[in-house]
C-alpha angles and dihedrals in degrees: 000000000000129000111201105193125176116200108172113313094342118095108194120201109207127188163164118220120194126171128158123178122191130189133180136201131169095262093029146048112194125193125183120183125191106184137152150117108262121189116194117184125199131184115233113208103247089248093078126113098244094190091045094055108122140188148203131183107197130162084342102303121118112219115189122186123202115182118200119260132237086199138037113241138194147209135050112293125177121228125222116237111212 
């Protein structure tokens, strides 16, 4: 699960991370898991098209675009993941 939220010129990356490994022998069962929530903050230059902010989640890589603005433009948006 990841949250992509844009307030003025910060763009904050929220998320889940799960992960859970299990391997089995014939004397042993071994589980790892890997689990818990992450935040990253960045900070955009002002001249960035907010609306026009997009993102993918593919094969487990996060690719945010963020194109340049003509215009400078206020207020918190959210930003849909696909």
């Amino acid at each position: 699960h990841v949250n992509i939220e844009v307030e003025g010129n910060i763009l904050t990356l929220k998320g889940e991370r799960r992960f859970e490994k299990s391997l089995s022998e014939e004397n042993y069962h071994r589980m790892e898991r890997f689990y818990g929530a992450f935040q990253r903050v960045f900070s955009l230059p002002n001249v960035v098209d907010k609306s026009g902010i997009k993102s993918i989640f593919k094969d487990g890589v996060l690719k945010v675009t963020v194109p340049k603005a003509s215009e400078d433009r206020h207020g918190a948006i959210k930003v849909k993941v696909s």
